[in-house]
C-alpha positions in Angstrom: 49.1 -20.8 43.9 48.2 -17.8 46.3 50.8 -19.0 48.9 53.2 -19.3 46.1 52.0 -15.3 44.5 52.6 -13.8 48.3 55.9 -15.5 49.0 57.2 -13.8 46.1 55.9 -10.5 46.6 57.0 -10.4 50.0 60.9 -11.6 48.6 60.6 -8.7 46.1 59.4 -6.1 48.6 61.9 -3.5 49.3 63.4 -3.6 53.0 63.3 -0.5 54.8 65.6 -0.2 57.7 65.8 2.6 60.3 67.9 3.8 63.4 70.4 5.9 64.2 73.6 4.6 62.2 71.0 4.4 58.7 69.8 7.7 59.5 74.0 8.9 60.2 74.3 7.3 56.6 71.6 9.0 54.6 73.1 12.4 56.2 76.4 11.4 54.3 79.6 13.1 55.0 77.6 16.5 56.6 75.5 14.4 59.0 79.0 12.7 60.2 81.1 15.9 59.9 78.7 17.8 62.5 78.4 14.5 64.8 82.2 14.7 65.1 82.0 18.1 66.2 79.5 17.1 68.1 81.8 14.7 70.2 84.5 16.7 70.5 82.2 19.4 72.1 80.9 17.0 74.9 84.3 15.7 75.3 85.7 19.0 76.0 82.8 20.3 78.1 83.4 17.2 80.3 86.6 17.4 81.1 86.5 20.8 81.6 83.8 20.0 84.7 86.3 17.7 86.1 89.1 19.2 86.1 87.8 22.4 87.3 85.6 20.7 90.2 89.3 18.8 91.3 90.8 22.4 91.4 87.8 23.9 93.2 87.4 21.2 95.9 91.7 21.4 96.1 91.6 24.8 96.8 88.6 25.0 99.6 90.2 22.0 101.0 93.6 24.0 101.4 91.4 27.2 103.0 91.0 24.7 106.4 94.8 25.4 107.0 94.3 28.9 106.6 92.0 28.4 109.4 94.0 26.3 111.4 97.7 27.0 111.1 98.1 30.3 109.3 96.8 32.5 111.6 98.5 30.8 114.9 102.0 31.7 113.6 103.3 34.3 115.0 104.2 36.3 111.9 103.3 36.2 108.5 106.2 35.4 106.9 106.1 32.0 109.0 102.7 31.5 108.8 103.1 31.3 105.0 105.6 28.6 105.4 102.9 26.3 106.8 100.7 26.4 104.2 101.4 23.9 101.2 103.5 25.3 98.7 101.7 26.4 94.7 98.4 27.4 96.1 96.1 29.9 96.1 96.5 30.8 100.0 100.0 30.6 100.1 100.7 33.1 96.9 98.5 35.7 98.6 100.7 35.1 101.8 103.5 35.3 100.1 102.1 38.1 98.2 101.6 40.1 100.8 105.0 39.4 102.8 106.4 40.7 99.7 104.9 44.0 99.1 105.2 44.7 102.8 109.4 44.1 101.8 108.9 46.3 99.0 107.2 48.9 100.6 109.9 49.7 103.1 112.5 50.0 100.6 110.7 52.8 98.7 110.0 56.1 98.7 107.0 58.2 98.2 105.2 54.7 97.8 102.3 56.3 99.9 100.6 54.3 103.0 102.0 50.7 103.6 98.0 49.0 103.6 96.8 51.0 100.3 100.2 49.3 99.0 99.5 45.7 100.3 95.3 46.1 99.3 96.7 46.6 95.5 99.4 44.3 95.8 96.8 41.5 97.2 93.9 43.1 94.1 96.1 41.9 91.6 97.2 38.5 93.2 93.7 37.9 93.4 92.6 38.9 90.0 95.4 36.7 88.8 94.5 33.3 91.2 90.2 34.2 89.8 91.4 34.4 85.6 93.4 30.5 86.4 90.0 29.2 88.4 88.0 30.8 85.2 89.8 29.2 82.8 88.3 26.7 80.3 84.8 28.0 81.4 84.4 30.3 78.4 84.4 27.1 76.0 81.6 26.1 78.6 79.7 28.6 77.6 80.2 28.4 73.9 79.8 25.0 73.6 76.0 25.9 75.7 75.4 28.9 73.2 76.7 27.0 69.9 75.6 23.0 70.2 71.7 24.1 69.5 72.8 25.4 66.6 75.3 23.5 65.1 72.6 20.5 65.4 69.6 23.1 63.6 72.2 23.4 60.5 71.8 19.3 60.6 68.6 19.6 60.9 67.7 22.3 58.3 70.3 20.2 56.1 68.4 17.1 56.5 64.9 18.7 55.7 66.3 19.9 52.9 67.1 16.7 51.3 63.5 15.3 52.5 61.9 17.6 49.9 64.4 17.0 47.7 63.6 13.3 47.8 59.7 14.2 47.9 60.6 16.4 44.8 62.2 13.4 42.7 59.5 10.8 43.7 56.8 13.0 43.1 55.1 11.7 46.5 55.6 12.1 50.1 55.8 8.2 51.2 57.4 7.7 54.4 60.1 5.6 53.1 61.2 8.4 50.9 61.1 11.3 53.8 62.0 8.9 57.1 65.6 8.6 56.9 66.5 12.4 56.0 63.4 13.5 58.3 65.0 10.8 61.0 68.4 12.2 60.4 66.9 15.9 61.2 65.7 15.1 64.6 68.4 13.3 65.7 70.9 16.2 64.7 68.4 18.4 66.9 68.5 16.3 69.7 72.2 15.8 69.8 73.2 19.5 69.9 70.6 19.4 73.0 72.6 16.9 74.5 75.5 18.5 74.0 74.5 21.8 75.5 72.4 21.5 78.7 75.7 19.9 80.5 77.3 22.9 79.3 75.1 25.2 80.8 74.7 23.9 83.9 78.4 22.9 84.5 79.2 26.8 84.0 76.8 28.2 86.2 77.6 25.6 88.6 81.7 25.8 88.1 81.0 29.5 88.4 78.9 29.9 91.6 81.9 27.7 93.2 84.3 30.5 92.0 81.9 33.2 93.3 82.3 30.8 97.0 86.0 30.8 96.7 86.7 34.2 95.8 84.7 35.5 98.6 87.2 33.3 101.1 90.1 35.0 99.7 89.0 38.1 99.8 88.1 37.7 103.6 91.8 36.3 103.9 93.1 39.5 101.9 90.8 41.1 103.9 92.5 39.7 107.7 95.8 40.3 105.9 95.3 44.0 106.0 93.5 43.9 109.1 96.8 42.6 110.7 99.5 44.7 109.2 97.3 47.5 109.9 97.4 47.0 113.9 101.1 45.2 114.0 99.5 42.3 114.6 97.0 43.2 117.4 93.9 41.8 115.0 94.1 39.1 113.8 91.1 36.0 112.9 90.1 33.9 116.0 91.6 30.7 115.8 89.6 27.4 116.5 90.7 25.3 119.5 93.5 23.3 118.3 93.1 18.9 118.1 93.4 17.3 121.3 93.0 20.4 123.7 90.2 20.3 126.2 88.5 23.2 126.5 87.8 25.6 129.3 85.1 24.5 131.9 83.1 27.3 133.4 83.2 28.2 136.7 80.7 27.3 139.1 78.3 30.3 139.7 78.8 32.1 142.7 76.3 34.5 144.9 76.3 37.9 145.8 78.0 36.4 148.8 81.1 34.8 147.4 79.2 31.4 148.4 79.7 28.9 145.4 76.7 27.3 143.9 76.8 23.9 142.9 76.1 23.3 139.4 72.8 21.6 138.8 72.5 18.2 137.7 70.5 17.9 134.2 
């Protein structure tokens, strides 16, 4: 008789489930609205990382030809030529080239390097806004995410008293889902925002890196027009050429010292 009393009380019993999705559906169409911005948030913050870290590592990748081959040809205008076409490098290059063309076919344009140093500003400027771009929805997406997930959270709260309000009582499986629904809004915008943050500062300090190389290439650039080419970056020692062997030390006598054996 007991076995049977318990065996129906436990089929009457009310089932209380709990997880993410149940808590998702207690939010109703608020909870689902601000997980889909949610989404869409982290989605964009994460291709933005990748796509600016392929056009970071693209450009300091291109800078070791600037290094190489650039600075060996004998003029600028060639030199341009050798480095690959649409980049960062070869639009200051060409950049330069130009103004210096400009320059001798005006008048009163004042000194030829104060016309090349704005002319290579202003390509600069230009090449830093296209390496910047997309990290200003970075840092919204860091500043915003917290607080798009508090409104789910406040929201969800709010309809815990609500339900402790109807019921008259504060059981838990009255307050759990809306309370469960809360935390997990809070969490998500969390989620959502630390990558943010720290893919800007880091995308950012990699800018910083790169716009110091170009302005040390603008820099050289002036450097050589100044002198007509007397000053100019030393170049490494190309692939494949041995270098120079020092000559054996010789006394005061012009008597050659062997080189000691290590």
């Amino acid at each position: 008789m007991n076995l049977t009393y318990l065996t129906a009380a436990a089929a009457e019993a009310p089932v209380n489930e709990f997880g993410f999705w149940k808590a998702m559906e207690e939010g109703g169409p608020v909870a689902w609205s601000i997980l889909a911005v949610m989404v869409i948030m982290s989605v964009g913050s994460f291709y933005i990382l990748f796509t600016k870290l392929f056009e970071q590592n693209k450009v300091m990748k291109q800078y070791k030809a600037v290094r190489s081959s650039y600075w060996r040809a004998p003029t600028l205008k060639e030199g341009a030529t050798k480095l690959e076409k649409n980049s960062a490098w070869r639009q200051l290059a060409d950049d330069a080239v130009t103004a210096q063309e400009h320059h001798s076919k005006m008048e009163g344009a004042g000194n030829e390097i104060h016309f090349v140093e704005e002319e290579l500003a202003h390509s600069q400027d230009t090449i830093n806004q296209s390496l910047s771009g997309g990290l200003s929805f970075l840092a919204s997406v860091g500043a915003t995410a917290p607080f798009i997930g508090l409104l789910g959270t406040v929201i969800g709260i709010y309809r815990a008293l609500i339900n402790i309000g109807i019921e008259g009582s504060a059981s838990i499986d009255k307050v759990a889902g809306p309370v469960g629904e809360a935390l997990i809004m809070t969490a998500i915008g969390l989620l959502v925002a630390v990558p943010a943050v720290l893919a800007f500062n880091w995308l950012q300090s990699r800018n910083r890196r790169i716009n110091a190389l170009m302005t040390d290439f603008s820099n050289d650039i002036v450097a050589y027009i100044g002198s007509n080419g007397a000053v100019k970056p030393a170049v490494g020692t190309p692939a494949g050429k041995p270098k120079a062997v020092a000559k054996p030390a010789t006394t005061a006598g012009g008597v050659r010292t062997p080189p000691t054996k290590s």
